[in-house]
N, C-alpha and C positions, 0 to 999 in steps of 0.2 A: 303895237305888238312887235317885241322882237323875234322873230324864226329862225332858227337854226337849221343848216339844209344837211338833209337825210339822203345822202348820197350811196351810201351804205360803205364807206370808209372813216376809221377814228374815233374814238372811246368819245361817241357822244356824252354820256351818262356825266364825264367831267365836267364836259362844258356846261353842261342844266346847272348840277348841282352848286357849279361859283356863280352861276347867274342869282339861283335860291338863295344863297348864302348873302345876297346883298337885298334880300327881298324884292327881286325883279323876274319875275315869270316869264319863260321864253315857249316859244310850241317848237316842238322836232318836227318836221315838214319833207315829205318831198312833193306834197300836192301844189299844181298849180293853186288852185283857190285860195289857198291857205297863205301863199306866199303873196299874192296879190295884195293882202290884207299888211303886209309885214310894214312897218314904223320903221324898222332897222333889219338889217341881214348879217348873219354868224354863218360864214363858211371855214368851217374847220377841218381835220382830214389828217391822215400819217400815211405812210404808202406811196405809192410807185406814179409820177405825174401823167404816163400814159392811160395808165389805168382810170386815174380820177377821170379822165375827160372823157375817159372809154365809159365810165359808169353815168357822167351829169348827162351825155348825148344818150347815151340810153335809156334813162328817165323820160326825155325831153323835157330836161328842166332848163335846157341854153336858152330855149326861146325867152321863158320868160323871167330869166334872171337879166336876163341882155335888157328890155323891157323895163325890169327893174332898176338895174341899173344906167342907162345908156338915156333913156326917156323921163323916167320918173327921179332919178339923181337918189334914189334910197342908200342911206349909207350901210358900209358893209364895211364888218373887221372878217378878215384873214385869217386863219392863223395854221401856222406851217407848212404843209401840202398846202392849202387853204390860200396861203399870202401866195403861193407860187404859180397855183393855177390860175389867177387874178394875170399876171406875164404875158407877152408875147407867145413863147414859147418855152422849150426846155430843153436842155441834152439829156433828158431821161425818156428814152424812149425817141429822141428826135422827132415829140409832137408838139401840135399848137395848142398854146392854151386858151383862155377866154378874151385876151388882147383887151384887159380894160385898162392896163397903165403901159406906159411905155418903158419895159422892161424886159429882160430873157431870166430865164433860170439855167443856173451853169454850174458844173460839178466842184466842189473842192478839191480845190487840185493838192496832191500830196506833195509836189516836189516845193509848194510855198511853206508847206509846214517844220515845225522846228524836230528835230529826234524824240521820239519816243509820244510824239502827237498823233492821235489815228484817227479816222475814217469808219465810223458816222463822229462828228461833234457830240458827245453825250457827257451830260449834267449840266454843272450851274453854272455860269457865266453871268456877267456885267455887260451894263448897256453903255453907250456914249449918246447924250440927247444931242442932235441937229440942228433942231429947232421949235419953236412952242409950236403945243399941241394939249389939246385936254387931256390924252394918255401919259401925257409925259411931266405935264404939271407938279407932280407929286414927289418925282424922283428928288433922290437926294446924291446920286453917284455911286454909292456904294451896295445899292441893291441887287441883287442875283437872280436868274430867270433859268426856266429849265429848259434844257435845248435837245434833241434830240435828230441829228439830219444828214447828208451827207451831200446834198448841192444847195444853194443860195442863190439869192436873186442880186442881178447886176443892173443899177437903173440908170437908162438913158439921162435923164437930168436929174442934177445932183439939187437940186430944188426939190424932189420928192424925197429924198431921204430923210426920214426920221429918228432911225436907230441906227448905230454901228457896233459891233462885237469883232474883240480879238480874238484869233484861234492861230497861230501862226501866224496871221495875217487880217488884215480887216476886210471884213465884209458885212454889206446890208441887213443886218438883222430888224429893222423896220422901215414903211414906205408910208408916208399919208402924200396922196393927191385931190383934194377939194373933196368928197364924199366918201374915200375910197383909203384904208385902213391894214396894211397887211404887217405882221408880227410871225418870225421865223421862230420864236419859242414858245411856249406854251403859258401863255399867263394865269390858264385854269389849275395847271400845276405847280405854281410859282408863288404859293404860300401868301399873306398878308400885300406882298407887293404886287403881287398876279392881281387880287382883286381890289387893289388901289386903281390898276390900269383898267381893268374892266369896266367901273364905278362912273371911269373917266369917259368910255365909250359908252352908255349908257346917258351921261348927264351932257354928253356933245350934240 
């Protein structure tokens, strides 16, 4: 069973609906039991990084996502908020996040960007693949992803990198580290390609 966690940040309803679309049923969750059950984990999210960890600790769903992931090795994709609270930490809010890759989450800085580029990244951009991965299998270069953010994640080792995207400058737009999946755009809203990648996370 894949679960999706019910944090209570992020137009869940997307993420269901491109899971449905590829006929693979997921449950919205923020219960323990439920997640205990889970095959795979979707943490997805839009919003403020202190907040997210301010809501998952308040749930007390850390225990047993930690659990999940740290003991049990259950894979988990990301995505956006999502891939970020997965970090070390963040300059949003100057909180810690879930410390499951070794990574920070760090603002886009405007003085790297070119005139007339702004703060959040919004719409469609291209990916640069890394290195193989069952998400990235598919790609052919010239597909588009929808982004919508305004800090990024910076990874200690460049061995987990799996996406890069320009925006003035490059940064991490995807990480895989052995079970562990995070994507800074939205592949639920990312049309034919989004659920190429999805497909991909499902059949890994």
């Amino acid at each position: 069973m894949i679960s999706v966690v019910d944090y209570g940040m992020g137009n869940l309803r997307s993420v269901v609906k491109a899971f449905e679309r590829l006929q693979c049923p997921v449950v919205v969750t923020s219960s323990e039991k439920d997640l205990l059950k889970a095959t795979k984990i979707v943490l997805p999210g839009v919003g403020h990084f202190a907040y997210g960890m301010k809501k998952i600790e308040g749930l007390h769903l850390r225990p047993v996502l930690d659990f999940l992931v740290q003991e049990k090795q259950v894979p988990v994709l990301g995505i956006c908020l999502g891939m970020q609270l997965m970090t070390q930490s963040s300059e949003e809010g100057n909180a810690e996040g879930l410390k499951w890759i070794q990574a920070e989450t760090v603002r886009l800085d405007p003085g790297n960007l070119n005139p007339g580029l702004k703060i959040p990244h919004m719409g469609w951009n291209t990916l640069g693949v890394r290195k193989d991965h069952p998400m990235a299998r598919h790609l052919k270069g010239m597909e588009t992803f929808y982004f919508v953010h305004s800090f990024h994640v910076r990874c200690h080792n460049p061995e987990d990198i799996l996406f890069t995207t320009t925006y003035g400058m490059d940064f991490v737009s995807g990480f895989s580290h052995r079970h562990l999946t995070g994507v800074q755009f939205h592949p639920e809203k990312s049309h034919a390609a989004g659920l190429q990648m999805i497909r991909g996370f499902i059949g890994s």
